[in-house]
C-alpha positions as a Markdown table, in Angstrom:
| # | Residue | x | y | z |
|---|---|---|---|---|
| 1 | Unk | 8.6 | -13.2 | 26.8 |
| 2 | Unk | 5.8 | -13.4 | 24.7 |
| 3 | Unk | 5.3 | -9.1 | 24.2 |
| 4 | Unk | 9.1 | -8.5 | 23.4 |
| 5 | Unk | 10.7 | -6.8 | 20.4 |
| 6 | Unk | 13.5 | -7.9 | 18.9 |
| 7 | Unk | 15.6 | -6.4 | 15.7 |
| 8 | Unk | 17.8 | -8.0 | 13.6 |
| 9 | Unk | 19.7 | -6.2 | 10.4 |
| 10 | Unk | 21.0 | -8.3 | 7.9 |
| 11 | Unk | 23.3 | -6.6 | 4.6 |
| 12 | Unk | 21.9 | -8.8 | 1.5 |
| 13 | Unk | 24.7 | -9.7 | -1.8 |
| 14 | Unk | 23.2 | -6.2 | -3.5 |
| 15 | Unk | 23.9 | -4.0 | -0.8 |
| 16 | Unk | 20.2 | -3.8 | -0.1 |
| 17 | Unk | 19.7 | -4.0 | 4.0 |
| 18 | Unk | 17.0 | -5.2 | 5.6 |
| 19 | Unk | 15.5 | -4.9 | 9.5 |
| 20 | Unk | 13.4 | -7.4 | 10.9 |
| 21 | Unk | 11.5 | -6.0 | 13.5 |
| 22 | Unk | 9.5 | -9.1 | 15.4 |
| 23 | Unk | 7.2 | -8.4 | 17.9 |
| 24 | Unk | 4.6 | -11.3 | 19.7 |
| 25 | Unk | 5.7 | -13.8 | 16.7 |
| 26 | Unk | 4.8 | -11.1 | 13.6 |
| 27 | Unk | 7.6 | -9.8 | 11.8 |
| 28 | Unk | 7.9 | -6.3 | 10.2 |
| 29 | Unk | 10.2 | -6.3 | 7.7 |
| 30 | Unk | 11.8 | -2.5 | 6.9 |
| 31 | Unk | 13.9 | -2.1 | 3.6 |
| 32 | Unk | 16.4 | 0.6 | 2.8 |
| 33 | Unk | 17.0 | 0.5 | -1.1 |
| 34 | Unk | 19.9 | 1.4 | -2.3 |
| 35 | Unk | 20.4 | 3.0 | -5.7 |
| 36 | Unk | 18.4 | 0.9 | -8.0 |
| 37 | Unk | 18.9 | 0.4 | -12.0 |
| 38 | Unk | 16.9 | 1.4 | -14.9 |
| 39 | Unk | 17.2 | -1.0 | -18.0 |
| 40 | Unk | 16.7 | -0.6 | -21.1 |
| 41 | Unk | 13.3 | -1.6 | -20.9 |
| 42 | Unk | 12.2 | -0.1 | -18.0 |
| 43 | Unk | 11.8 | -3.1 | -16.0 |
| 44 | Unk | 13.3 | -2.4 | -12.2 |
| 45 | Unk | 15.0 | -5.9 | -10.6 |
| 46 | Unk | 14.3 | -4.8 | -7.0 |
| 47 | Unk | 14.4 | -7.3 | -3.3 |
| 48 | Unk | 10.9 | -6.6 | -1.6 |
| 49 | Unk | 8.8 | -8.4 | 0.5 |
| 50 | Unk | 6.3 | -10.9 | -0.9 |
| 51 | Unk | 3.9 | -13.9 | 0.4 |
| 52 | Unk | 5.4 | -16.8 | -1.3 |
| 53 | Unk | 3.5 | -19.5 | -0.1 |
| 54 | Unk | 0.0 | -20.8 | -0.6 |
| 55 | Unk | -1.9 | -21.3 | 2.8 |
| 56 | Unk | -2.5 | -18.3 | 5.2 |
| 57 | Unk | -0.3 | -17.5 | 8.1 |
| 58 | Unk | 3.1 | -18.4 | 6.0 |
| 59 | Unk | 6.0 | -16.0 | 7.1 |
| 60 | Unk | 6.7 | -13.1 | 5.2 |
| 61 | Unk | 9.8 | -13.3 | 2.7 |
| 62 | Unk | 11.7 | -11.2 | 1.1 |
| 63 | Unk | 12.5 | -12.1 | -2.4 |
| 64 | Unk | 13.9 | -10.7 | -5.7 |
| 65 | Unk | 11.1 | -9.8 | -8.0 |
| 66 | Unk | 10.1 | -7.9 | -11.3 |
| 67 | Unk | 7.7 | -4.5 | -11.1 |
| 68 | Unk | 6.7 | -3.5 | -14.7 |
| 69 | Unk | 6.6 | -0.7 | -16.0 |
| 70 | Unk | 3.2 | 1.3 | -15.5 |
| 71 | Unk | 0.8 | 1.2 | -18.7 |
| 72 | Unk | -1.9 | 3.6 | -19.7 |
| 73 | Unk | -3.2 | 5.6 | -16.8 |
| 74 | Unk | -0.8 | 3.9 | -14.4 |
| 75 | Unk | 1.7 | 4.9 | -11.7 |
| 76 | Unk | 5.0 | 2.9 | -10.5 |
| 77 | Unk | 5.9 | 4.3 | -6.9 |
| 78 | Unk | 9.1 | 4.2 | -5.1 |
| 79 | Unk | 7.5 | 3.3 | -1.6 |
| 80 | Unk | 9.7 | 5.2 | 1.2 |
| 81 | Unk | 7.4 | 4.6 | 4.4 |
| 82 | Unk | 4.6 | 1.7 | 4.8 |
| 83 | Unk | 2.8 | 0.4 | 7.9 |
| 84 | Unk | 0.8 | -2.5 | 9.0 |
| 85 | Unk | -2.9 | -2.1 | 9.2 |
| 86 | Unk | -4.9 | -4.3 | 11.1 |
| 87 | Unk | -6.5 | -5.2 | 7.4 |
| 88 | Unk | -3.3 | -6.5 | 6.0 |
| 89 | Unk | -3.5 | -8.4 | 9.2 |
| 90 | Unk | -6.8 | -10.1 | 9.1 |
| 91 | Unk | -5.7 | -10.7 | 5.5 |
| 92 | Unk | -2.4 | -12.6 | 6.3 |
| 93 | Unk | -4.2 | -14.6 | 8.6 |
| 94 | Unk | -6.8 | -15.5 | 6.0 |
| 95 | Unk | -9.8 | -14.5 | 8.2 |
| 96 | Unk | -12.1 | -14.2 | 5.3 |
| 97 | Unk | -11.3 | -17.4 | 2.6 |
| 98 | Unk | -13.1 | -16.0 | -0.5 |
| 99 | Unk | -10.1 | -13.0 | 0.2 |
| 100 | Unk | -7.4 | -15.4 | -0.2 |
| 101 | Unk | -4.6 | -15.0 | -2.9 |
| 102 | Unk | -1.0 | -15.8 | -2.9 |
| 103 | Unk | 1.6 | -15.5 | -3.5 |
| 104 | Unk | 0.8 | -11.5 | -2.6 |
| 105 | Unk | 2.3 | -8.1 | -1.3 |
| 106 | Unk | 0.0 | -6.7 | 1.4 |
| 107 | Unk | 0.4 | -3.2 | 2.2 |
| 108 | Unk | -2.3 | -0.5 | 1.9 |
| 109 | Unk | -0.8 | 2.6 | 4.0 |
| 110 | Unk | 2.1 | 4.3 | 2.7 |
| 111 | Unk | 3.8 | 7.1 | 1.3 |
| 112 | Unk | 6.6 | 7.7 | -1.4 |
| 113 | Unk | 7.8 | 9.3 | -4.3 |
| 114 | Unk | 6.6 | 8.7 | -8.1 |
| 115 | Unk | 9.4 | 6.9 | -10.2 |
| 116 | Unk | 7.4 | 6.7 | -13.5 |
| 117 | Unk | 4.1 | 7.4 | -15.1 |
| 118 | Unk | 2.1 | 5.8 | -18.2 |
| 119 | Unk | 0.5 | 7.2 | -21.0 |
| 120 | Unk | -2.3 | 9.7 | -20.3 |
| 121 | Unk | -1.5 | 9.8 | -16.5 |
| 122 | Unk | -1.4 | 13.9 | -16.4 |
| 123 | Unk | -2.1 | 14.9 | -12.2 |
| 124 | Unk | 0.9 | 13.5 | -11.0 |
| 125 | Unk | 4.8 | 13.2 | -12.9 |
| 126 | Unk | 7.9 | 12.2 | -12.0 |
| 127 | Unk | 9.5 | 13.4 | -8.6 |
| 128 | Unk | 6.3 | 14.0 | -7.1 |
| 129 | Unk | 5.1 | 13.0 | -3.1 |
| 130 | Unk | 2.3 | 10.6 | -3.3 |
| 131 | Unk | 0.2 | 8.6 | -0.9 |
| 132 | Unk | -1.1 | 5.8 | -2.4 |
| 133 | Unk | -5.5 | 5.5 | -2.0 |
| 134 | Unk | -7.0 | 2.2 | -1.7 |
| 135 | Unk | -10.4 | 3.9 | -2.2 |
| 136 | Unk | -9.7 | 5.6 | -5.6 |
| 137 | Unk | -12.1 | 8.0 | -7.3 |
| 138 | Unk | -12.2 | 7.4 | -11.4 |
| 139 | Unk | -14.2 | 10.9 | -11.5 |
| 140 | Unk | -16.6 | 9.3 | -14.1 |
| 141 | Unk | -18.6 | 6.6 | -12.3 |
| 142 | Unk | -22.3 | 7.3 | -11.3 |
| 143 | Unk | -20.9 | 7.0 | -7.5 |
| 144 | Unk | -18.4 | 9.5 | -8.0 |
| 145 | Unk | -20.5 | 12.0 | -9.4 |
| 146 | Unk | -22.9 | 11.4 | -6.7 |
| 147 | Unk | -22.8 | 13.9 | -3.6 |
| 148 | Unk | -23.8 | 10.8 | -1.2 |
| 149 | Unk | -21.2 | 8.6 | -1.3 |
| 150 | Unk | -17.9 | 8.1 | -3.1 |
| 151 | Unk | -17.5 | 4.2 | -3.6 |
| 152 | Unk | -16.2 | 4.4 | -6.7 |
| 153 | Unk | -17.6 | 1.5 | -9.3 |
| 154 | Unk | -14.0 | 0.9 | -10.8 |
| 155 | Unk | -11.6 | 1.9 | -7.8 |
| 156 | Unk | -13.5 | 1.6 | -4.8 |
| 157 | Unk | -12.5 | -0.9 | -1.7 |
| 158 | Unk | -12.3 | -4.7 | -3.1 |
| 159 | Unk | -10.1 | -7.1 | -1.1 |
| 160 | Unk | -10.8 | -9.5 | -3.6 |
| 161 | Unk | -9.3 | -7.7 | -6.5 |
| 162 | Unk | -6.0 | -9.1 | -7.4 |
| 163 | Unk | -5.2 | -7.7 | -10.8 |
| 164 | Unk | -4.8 | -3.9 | -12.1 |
| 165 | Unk | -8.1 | -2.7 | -13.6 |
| 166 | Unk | -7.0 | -2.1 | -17.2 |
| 167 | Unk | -6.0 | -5.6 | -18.7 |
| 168 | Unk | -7.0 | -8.1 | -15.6 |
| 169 | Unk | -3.0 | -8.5 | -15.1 |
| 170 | Unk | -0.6 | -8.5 | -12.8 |
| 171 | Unk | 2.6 | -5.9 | -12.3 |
| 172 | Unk | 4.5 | -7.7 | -9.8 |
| 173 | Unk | 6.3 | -11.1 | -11.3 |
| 174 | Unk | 9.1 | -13.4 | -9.3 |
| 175 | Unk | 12.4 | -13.2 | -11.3 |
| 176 | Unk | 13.5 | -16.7 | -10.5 |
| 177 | Unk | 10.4 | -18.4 | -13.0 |
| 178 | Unk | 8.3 | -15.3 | -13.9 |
| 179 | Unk | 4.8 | -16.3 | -12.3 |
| 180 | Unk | 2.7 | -13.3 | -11.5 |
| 181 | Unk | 2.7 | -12.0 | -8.1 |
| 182 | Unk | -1.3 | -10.6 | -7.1 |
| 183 | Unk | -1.8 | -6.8 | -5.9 |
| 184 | Unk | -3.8 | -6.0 | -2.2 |
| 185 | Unk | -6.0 | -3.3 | -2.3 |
| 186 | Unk | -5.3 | -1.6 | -5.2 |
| 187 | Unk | -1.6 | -0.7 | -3.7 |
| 188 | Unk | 0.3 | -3.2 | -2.7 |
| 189 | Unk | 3.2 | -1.1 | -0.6 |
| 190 | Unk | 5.1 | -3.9 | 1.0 |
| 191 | Unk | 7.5 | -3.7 | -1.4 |
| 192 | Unk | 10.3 | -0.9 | -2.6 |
| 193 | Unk | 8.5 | 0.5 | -5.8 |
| 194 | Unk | 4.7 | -0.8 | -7.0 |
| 195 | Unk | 2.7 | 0.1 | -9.9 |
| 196 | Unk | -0.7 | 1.8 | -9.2 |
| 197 | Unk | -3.9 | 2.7 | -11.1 |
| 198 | Unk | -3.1 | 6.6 | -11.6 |
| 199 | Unk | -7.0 | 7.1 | -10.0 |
| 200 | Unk | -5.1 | 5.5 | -6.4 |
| 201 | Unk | -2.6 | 8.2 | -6.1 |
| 202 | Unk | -2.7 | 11.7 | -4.1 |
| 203 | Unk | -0.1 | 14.2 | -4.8 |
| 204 | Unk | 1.1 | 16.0 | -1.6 |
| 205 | Unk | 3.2 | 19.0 | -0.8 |
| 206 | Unk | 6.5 | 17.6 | 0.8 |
| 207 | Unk | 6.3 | 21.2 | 2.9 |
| 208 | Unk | 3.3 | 20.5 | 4.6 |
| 209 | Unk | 4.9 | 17.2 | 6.9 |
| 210 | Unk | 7.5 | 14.9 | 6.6 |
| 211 | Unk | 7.2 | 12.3 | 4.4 |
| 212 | Unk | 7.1 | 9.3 | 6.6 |
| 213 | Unk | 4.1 | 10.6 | 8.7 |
| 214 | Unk | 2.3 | 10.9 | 5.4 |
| 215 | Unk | 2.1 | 7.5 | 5.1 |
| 216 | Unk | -0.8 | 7.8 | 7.7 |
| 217 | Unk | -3.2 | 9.9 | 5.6 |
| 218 | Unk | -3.2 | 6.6 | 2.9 |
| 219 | Unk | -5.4 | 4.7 | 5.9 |
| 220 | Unk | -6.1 | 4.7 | 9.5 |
| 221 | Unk | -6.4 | 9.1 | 9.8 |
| 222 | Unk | -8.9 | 9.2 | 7.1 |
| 223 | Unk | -10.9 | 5.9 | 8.6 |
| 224 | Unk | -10.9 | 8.0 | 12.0 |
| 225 | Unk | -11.8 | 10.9 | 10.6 |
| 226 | Unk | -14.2 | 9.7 | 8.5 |
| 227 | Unk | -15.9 | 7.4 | 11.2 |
| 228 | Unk | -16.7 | 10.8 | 12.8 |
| 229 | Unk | -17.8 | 12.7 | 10.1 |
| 230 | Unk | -19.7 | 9.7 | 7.7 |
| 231 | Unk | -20.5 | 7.2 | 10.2 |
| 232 | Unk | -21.2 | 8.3 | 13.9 |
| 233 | Unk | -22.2 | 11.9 | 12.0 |
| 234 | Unk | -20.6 | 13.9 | 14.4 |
| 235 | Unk | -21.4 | 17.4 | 14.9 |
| 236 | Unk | -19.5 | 21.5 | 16.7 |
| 237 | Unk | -20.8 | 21.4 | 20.1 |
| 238 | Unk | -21.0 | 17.1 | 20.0 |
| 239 | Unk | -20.0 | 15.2 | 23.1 |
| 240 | Unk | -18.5 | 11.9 | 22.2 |
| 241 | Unk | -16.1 | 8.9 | 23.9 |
| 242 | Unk | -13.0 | 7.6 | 22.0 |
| 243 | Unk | -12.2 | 4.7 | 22.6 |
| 244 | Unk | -8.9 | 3.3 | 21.7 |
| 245 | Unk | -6.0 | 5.6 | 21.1 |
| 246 | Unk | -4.3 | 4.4 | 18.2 |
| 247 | Unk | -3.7 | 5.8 | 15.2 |
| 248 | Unk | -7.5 | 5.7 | 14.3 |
| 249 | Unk | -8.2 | 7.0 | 17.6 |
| 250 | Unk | -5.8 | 9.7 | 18.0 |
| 251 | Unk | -6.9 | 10.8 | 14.3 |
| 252 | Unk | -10.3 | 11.7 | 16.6 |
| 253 | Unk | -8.9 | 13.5 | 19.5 |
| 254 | Unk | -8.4 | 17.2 | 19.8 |
């Protein structure tokens, strides 16, 4: 049938393993890492998934890959919960063509824990809950010092940015011939750990709720929330319809 769900696990030569979750011919790939190694120069050799092929609508693959280490003002995240956002969507289907750029790991709404920070990075360390922003703030910019709006100049949302901000470069790299992997979103969270601009990264208290239903606060709560409050300008005492109860609308309802 064309609406079922089917899941496969499959144990890789690392240990790493791996479910497939397929449902109406897209797949949804869910790793659990296992204990990963630090070398010597800080480089982690890690099985994520990637777009490895050139032309929208290619499958999803899951590939061994090098994440560098973050630079300056940069964050590298272990990524414990993602999910798939109708963007990432319209994205892998290459709705928009001047968007396109693969290979690339999708992913904009996730939560983890921070592995690793660059020079200069001084809000978040080692050990801390994040939820990577795709809408970051640099605190500096004409926009973010206005009290109107808060599209940042440097972080703000660009599907067509590819590289990190600092040096026009990539962090993601595929071990077997070293060719550069792009970034989505200024995230990037379809794989197990990926390197951030330290402006993209919200530190959370691991008390407040569990870790894996943080990973909704990165996207679709803060889109419904903010439809309300930005866009439809709702006010106390407002009557308004909702419609659509996902996560976008549920983020609305009482």
């Amino acid at each position: 049938m064309d609406g079922s769900i089917t899941l496969t696990s499959t144990t890789h030569a690392n240990g790493t393993t791996s479910e497939a979750i397929t449902c109406k011919g897209t797949t949804i790939i869910r790793i659990h890492p296992p204990n990963t190694t630090l070398y010597s120069d800080m480089k982690l050799i890690i099985l994520m998934r990637s777009r490895r092929g050139v032309r929208p609508r290619e499958p999803l693959v899951i590939e061994e890959i090098t994440v560098d280490p973050p630079k300056e003002m940069e964050v590298r995240i272990r990524i414990f919960f993602t999910s798939v956002c109708h963007s990432d969507l319209g994205t892998w289907l290459g709705t928009n063509e001047a968007q396109r750029a693969y290979p690339r790991i999708l992913g904009h709404e996730a939560s983890g824990i921070v592995e690793s920070v660059g020079k200069g990075v001084r809000d978040v360390k080692a050990g801390d809950y994040v939820i990577p922003i795709f809408h970051g703030e640099c605190g500096e910019c004409i926009f973010c010092r206005s009290e109107s709006t808060n599209m940042c100049e440097k972080f703000g949302i660009n599907p067509m940015k590819r590289v990190m901000e600092s040096d026009g470069k990539c962090r993601f790299w595929r071990s077997e011939d070293h060719k550069p992997i792009f970034h989505y979103l200024n995230t990037s969270t379809f794989t197990q750990y990926t390197v951030l601009d330290s402006a993209c990264v919200v530190k959370i208290d691991p008390h407040l709720i569990p870790l894996k239903n943080m990973a909704l606060l990165s996207c679709c709560i803060t889109t419904g929330v903010g439809a309300a409050w930005n866009t439809a300008n709702v006010k106390p005492g407002s009557t308004v319809a909702v419609f659509g109860l996902g996560s976008v609308g549920f983020a609305l309802s009482p």
